[in-house]
N, C-alpha and C positions, 0 to 999 in steps of 0.2 A: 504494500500500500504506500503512494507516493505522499510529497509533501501537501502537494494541491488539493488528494484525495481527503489525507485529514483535515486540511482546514475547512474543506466544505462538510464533511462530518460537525467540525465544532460550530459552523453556521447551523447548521441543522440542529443539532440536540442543543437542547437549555442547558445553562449553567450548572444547573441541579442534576442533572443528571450524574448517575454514579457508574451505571457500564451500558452498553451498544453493542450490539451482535450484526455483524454486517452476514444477511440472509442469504440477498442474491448482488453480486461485488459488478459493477459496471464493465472491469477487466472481464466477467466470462466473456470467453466469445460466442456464447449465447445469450447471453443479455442484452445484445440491442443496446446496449449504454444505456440499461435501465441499473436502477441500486434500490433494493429492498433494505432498510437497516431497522434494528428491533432496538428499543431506549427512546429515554429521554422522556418519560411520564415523569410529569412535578405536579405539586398539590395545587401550586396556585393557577395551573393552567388548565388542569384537567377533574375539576373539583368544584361547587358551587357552594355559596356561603353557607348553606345551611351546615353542610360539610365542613366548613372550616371552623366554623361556631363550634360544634360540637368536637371536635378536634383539640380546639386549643381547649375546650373545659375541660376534657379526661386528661389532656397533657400528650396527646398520641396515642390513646391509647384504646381505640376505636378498634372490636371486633367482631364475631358472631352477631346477626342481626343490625346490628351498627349502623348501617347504610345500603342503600341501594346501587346498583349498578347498571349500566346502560353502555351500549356498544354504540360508538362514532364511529362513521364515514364523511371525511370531514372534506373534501377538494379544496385546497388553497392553492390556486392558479393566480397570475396577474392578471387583471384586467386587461392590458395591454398585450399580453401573449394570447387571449381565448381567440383570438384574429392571428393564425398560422403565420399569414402575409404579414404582418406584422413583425414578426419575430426573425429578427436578425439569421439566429441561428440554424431555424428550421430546415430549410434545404441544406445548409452545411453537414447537417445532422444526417440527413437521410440519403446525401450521398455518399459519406462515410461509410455510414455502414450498408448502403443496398446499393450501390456504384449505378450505374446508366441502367436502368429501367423503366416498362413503361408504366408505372408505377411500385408502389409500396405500403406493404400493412403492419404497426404495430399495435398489440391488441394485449391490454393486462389483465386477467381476468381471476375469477377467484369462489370460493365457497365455502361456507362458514355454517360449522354445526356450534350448537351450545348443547355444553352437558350440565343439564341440572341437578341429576344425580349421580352416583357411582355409577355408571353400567349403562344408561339412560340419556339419550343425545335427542335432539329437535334440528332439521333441517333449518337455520334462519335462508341461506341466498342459495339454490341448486349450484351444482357444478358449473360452474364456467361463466357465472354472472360477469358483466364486464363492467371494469373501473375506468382505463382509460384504453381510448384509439387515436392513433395518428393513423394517418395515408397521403400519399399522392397518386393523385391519378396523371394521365399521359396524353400528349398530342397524340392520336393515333397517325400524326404521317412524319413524327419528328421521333427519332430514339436517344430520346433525351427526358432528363427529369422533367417530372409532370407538370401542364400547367394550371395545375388546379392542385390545392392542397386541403388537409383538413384537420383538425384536432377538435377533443372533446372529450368529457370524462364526464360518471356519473352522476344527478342531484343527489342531494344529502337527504338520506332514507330517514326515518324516525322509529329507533328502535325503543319501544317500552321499557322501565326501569324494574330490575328484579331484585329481591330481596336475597343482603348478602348472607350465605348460612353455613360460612365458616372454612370454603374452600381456601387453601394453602400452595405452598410452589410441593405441597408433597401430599395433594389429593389428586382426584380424578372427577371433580366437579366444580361448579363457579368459574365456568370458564371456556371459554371459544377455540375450537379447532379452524383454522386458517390454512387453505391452499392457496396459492398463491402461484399463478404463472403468467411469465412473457412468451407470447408466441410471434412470430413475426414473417414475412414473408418478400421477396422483389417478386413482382406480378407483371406478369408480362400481357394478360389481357385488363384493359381499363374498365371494363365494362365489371370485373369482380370487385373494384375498386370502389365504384356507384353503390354497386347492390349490400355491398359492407356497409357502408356509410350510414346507407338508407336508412336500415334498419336497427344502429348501434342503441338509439335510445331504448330501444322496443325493449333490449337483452341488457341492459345495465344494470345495476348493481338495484339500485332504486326501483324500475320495474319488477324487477325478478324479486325485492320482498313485498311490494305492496300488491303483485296479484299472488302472491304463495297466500297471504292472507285471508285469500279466496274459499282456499281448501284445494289438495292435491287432484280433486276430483272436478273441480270448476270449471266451466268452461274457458274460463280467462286464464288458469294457469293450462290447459290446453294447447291455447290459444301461442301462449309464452313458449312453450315446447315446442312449436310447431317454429315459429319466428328463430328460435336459439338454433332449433335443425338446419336454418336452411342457413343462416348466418354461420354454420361449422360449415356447410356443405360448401361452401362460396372460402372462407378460409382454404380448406382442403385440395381445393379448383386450384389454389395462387400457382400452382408450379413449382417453382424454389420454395416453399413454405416449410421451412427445414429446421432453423432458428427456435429450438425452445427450451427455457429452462425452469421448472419450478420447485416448488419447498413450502415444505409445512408446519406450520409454526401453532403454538399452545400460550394465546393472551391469558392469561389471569384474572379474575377479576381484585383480587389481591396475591403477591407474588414476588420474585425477582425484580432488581429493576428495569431490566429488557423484557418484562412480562406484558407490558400493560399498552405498550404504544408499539408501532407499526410507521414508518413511512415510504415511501414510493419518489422517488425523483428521479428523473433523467438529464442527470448534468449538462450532458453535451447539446440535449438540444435549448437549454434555458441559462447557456451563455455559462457554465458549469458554477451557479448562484442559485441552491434550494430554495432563494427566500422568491425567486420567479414563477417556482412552481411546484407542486410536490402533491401527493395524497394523505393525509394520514389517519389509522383509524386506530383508536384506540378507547380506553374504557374509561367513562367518566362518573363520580360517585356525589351520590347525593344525600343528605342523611334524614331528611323531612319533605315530606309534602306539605303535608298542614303547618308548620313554620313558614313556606317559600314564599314568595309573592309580595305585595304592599306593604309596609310598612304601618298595618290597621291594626287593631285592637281585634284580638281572636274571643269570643264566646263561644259558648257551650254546642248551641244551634248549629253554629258555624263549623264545627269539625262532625256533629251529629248528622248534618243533611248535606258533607263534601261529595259532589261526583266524582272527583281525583281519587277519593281515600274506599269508597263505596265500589269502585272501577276494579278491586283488588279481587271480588270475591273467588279467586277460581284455584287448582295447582298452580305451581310455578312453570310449569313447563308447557300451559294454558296463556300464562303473561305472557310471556317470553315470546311467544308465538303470534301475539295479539289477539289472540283467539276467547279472549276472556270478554264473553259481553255479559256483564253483571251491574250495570247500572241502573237497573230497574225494583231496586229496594237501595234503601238507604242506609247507611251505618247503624243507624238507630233501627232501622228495624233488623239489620243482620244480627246485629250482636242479639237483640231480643229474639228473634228468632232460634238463635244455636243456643240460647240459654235457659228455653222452655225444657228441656231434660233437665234442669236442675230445679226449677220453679214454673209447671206446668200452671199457673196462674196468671203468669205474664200474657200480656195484647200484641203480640208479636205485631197486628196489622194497624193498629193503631199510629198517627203518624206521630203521637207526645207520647210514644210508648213505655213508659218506668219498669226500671229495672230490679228496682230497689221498693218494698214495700214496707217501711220502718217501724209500724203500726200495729200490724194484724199479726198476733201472737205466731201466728203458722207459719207467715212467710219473714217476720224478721228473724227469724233462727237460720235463714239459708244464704243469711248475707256474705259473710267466708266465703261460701263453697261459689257463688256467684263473682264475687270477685276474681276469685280464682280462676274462676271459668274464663271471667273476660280475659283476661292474661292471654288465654291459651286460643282462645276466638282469635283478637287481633293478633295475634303472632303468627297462626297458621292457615285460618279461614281468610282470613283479607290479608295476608303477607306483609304486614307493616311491618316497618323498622323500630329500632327501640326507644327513639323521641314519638314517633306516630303511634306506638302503642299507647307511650304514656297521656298523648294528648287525645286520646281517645277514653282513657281511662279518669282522665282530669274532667274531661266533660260529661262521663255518664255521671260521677261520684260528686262533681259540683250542680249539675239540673236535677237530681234525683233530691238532694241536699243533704248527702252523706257526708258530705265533706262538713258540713255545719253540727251535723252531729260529733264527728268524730273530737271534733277542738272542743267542744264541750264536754268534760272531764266525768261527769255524773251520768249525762248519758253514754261516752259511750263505753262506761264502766258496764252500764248498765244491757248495752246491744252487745257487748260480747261474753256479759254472761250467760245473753240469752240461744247463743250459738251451740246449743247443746243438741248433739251429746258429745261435739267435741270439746275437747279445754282449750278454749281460745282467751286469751291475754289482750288488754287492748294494746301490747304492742303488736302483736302478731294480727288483732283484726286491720291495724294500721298498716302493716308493711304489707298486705296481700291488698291492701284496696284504694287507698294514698295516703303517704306518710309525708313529713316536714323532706325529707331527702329528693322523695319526687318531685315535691312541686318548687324545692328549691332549683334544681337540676333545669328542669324544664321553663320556670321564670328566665333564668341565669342564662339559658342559651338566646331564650326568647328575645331579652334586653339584647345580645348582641346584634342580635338579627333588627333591631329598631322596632318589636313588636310585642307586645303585654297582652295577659291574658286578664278577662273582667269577665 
């Protein structure tokens, strides 16, 4: 690796960065002077304040449940380069490495499973989705580079956030299998050159997850199947189509620090300066829904009837896929709903549903086991992270007005004597349903974030 080569490495990765796995090296001579390099995740760029709120209050110390996570496909092209003709380099580029032709095709493409569990993987983009294409097409009466050229790479897909649950650089889940290949070709018929073009958006990265979203069976990823066929078939056609090199790579959603980011640049043709142009997809981590947003005053209501937090109710490998349509009950009636097995007296469909009956000798004996319940509702029925649980728990135990009892010393001496026939302590009725710890916690982040709870 030359001196050039590194310092467009340290253009590339952040300062933060602590190592870089160069994947696919620009020197192959199948790389097309493309350069895949793995590093260069940092918190402050790859991370949203709620994230970082919570962060600095544990000290670092963010794990299991902690946070969510989300896969970026991020395109950072120049504006000034998305116009080929524009770019200095371009033709230099493509006659370097495809000499007199009557055209040329560079095509980077890619497919990405997520394993949610051990053993247990979800297609996110099929085989061979595509990020980026260059080409030139050709005078057909001149044998000389083309005079028409083209580039283009994929829109920015929007992959839903998954709850993190404890994957490591030494599990087999929390985490994205990545193929990754350059394929390239000198084309001697122009007219392969067209029918590539044509149809690159159809097969990009961006298409190929918004109809898989469809269902494997839809017409619309049919549709995509058919389009991706004939887009290989026209590949295959180029003649010289000889050039390919790929590798498979294991993002993290926490990991090494080459785990978590991904980029794509082709020096040569963007004047050998990544900041002209490059791909990068990496994982970005979130740690609140219900904190994100305006700087407003949060109520009870307000995290009760969230479509964002409500959006959750499905497996994880249901999210992940976007295939979770569960916004048609509301937090408040999910939780009431999953907690009719412990208090078959609840109004599951009631839309001021209570959870809590503090009153009626039968049902305040089941507060415990109810609290506990919720715990395990938000943690695994709606996948919330460990500040979204708590502000979910903060608003059943403040609208029900548990929370009013509990700071009242006589009562709620009194509600968890009446927790019988277990022996529950009002510290133990406390720490299973909100204690001074949680609502400190969860204030303490809130004020970072510029928002209060009332």
């Amino acid at each position: 690796m030359n001196k050039f080569h590194l310092a467009c490495l340290a253009v590339l990765l952040p300062s933060s960065a602590h190592a870089e796995k160069v994947l696919i090296d620009r020197d192959n001579s199948a790389s097309s002077g493309v350069e895949i390099v793995a590093g260069g995740w940092n918190r402050k760029a790859h991370t949203d304040n709620t994230y970082k709120a919570f962060d600095d209050f544990k000290k670092g110390g963010l794990g299991k449940y902690d946070f969510y996570y989300s896969l970026e496909i991020v395109p950072q092209f120049s504006p000034d380069y998305k116009d080929c003709k524009s770019n200095p380099n371009f033709l230099s580029y493509v006659k370097s490495f495809f000499g007199i032709a009557r055209g040329s095709i560079m095509v980077i493409r890619t497919s990405i499973d997520y394993r949610w569990a051990t053993g247990s993987s979800i297609s996110l983009l099929p085989d061979k989705s595509a990020l980026i294409l260059s080409a030139t097409g050709a005078d057909s009466t001149k044998a000389a580079i083309g005079s028409g050229c083209y580039f283009d790479h994929t829109k920015r897909p929007t992959f839903p956030l998954v709850q993190y649950r404890g994957g490591d650089a030494n599990s087999s889940f929390d985490d994205f299998q990545l193929k990754l290949s350059v394929e390239a070709a000198a084309v001697q018929d122009y007219k392969i050159v067209s029918n590539v073009t044509s149809i690159f958006s159809d097969v990009s990265a961006a298409s190929a997850y918004n109809v898989g979203l469809a269902g494997l069976a839809s017409p619309a990823f049919k549709a995509f199947q058919n389009i991706a066929e004939n887009f290989q078939k026209n590949l295959n056609a180029a003649g010289t189509y000889a050039d390919q090199v790929s590798v498979i790579h294991t993002m993290r959603a926490r990991g090494n620090p080459d785990d978590n980011r991904v980029v794509i640049t082709i020096p040569a043709m963007f004047g050998g300066n990544p900041q002209n142009g490059s791909l990068a997809i990496y994982i970005k981590r979130m740690a609140s829904i219900g904190l994100a947003g305006d700087p407003t005053p949060i109520k009870p209501d307000d995290v009760l009837t969230s479509i964002e937090l409500a959006s959750r109710q499905c497996p994880p490998q249901k999210i992940a896929s976007s295939g979770c349509d569960a916004t048609n009950s509301s937090v408040r009636e999910a939780v009431a709903t999953a907690l009719k097995a412990v208090d078959d007296a609840i109004v599951a469909t009631s839309p001021v549903a209570q959870v809590f009956d503090l009153t009626t000798d039968g049902r305040k004996s089941k507060v415990y086991d109810l609290c506990q319940s919720i715990r395990t509702v938000a943690r695994t029925k709606l996948q919330l992270s460990t500040l979204d649980e708590m502000l979910v728990r903060w608003a059943i135990t403040k609208d029900s007005g548990l929370q009013a009892e509990l700071s009242d010393p006589s009562k709620a001496a009194t509600l968890a004597a009446a927790q019988k026939p277990k022996a529950v302590t009002v510290a133990d009725l406390k720490n299973m349903c909100w204690n001074t710890g949680d609502d400190e916690t969860l204030r303490a982040v809130a004020k970072s974030l510029k928002r209060s709870l009332s």
